[in-house]
N, C-alpha and C positions, 0 to 999 in steps of 0.2 A: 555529215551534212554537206550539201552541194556549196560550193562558194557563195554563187545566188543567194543562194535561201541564207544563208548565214550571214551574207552582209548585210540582207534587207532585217534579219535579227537582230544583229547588231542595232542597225539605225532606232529599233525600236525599242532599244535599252531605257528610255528616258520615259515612255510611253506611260499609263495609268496600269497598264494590267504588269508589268515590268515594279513599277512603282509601289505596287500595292502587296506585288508579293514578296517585295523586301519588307514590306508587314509584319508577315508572315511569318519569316525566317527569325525578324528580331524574336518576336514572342514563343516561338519552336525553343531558340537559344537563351533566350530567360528564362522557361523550364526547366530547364536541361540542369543535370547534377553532374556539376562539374569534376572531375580528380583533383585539380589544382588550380589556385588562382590566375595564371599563368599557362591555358592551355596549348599544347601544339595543336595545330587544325591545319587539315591539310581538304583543300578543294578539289575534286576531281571535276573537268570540263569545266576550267575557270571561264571561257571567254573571254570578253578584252575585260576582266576585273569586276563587272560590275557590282561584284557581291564583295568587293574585299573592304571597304570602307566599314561597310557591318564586320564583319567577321573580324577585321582589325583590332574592333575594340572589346573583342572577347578574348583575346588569345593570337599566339605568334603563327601568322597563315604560312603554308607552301601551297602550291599549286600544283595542277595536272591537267595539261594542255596541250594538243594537238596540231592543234590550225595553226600556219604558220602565221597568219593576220594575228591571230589575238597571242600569241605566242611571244613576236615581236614589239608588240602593249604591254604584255603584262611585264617582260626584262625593263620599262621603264620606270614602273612601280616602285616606290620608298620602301610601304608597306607591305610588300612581301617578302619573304625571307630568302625561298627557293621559290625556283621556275624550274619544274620538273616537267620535259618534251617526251614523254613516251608514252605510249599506250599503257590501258589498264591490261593488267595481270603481267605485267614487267616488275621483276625487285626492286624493291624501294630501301634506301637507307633506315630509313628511321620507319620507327611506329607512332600511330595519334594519340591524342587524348578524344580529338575529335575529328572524324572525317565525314563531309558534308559532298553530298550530289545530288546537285540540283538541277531536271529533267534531262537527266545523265542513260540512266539504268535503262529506258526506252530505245537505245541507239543503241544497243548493244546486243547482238549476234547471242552470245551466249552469257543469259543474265542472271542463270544460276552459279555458274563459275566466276562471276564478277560481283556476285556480292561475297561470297568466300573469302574471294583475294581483298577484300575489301573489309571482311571480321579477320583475315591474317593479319590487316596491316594496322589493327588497332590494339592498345593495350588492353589488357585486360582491364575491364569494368570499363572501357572507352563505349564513346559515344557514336551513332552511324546514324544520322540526320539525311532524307532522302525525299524529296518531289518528283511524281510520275501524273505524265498524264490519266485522265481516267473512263474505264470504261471500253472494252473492246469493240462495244458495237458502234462506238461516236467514234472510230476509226475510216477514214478517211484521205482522200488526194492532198488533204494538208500535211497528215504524218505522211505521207509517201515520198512530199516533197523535203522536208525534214527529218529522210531517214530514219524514220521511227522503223523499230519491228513489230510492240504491240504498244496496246494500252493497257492500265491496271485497272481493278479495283482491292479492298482490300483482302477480299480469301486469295483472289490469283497471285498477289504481293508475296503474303505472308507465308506462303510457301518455298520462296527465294530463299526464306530464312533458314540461317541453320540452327543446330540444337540446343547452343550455349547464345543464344539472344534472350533480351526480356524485353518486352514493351515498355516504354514508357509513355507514350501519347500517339495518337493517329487520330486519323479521320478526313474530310472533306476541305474544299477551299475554293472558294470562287461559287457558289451555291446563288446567290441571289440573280447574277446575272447569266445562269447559265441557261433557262430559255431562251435569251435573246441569243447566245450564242448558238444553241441548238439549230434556231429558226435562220441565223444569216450564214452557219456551216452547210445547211443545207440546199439555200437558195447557191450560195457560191460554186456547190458539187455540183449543183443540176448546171447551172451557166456554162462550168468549163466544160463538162460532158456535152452538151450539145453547140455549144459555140466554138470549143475547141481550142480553149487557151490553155498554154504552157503548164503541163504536167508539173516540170519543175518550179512553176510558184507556190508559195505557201500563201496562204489566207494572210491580207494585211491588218492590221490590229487599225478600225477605227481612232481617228487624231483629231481631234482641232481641242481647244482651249476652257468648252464647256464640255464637254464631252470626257474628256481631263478629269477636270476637276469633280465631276459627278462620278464618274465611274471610277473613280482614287479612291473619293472618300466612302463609297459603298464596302470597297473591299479592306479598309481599314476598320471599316465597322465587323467584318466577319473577321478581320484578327485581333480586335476586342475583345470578342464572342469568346474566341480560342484561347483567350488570355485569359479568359475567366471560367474556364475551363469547361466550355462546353462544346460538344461534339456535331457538325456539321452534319444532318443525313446524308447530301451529296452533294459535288460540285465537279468542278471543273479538272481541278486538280486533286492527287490524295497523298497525303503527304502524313511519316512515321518517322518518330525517333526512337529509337533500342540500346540497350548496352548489351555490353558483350561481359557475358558471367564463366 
């Protein structure tokens, strides 16, 4: 991802749709059947941390980070164990209990090879928790700008997988407000297409304080939903946990 576009990411760490899908994540990981009370979990593309405060209080985090901005954040961190700086499909010390990426797998050149290295670096019966954007045709001058290569749904996903995976949950997230997302991704493509703004921005996440708090508590209500075990038909994001058998 471009600096640009990654800091203005960063900024919008605190935002409603940021907010909403550490929702998400907790209720993915309350699912989740865990090996041990005490899991490893290892984040790949931590960014400046935002996810480690959840993840903290599942199990002992390391990370895996790139960007030297959030790189340099995350070595300030209590709660992380390790700050691991290489790229994915570099050896790793250790194996998980649980390895989590979160809109990770979309940046990635070759994302069949990196989800492999990714069931290598998990125990057996370990966990592989994953967010991807979704839908190749809602591809767009926003991933372009955000270094995406594609988008998912869930049969193009589930082909990443390899042999010895089992499902344990998938489906949709972000579904209720993803017309309006539809309708202002496309007003924003058409604008910069013919007015001719910088390639390199990515779409900014609508902000102010009502806006916040309605569009928080929407998508807290779709990780209810999830928590009660029921399946999104679509949304914004698509998001799978698996073990590895």
């Amino acid at each position: 991802m471009k600096d640009e576009a990654y800091l203005a990411y960063i900024r919008e760490t605190s935002s409603w749709l940021h907010e909403g899908r550490k929702e998400l994540f907790i209720k993915i990981l309350q699912r989740t059947p865990l090996l041990t009370k005490n899991p490893e979990i290892l984040e790949i593309g931590a960014g400046m941390g935002q996810n480690i405060k959840i993840l903290s209080k599942f199990g002992v985090v390391d990370v895996l980070e790139i960007n030297p901005y959030a790189v340099a954040m995350l070595r300030e961190m209590s709660s992380i164990r390790n700050v691991i700086d290489k790229h994915i499909l570099s050896p790793l010390k250790n194996k998980y209990d649980i390895i989590c990426a979160f809109d990770v797998i979309e940046h990635l050149k070759d994302d069949k090879a990196s989800v492999e290295w990714i069931y290598s670096n998990l125990k057996l019966g370990g966990i592989f928790i994953a967010t991807v954007p979704a839908y190749q045709w809602f591809f767009s001058s926003h991933d372009v700008s955000l270094e995406h290569y594609r988008r998912y749904n869930s049969k193009s996903f589930k082909r990443l997988l390899p042999n010895n995976s089992r499902m344990i949950l998938d489906g949709y997230f972000n579904m209720i407000l993803f017309p309006f997302v539809l309708i202002s991704r496309s007003i924003w493509d058409i604008k910069k297409r013919f007015i001719g703004e910088r390639i390199s921005e990515k779409q900014k996440v609508p902000q102010n304080k009502i806006i916040n708090k309605i569009f928080y508590s929407v998508l807290k209500f779709e990780s209810l939903l999830i928590s009660a075990k029921l399946r999104l038909p679509f949304g914004l994001t698509y998001y799978v946990c698996l073990k590895k058998i």
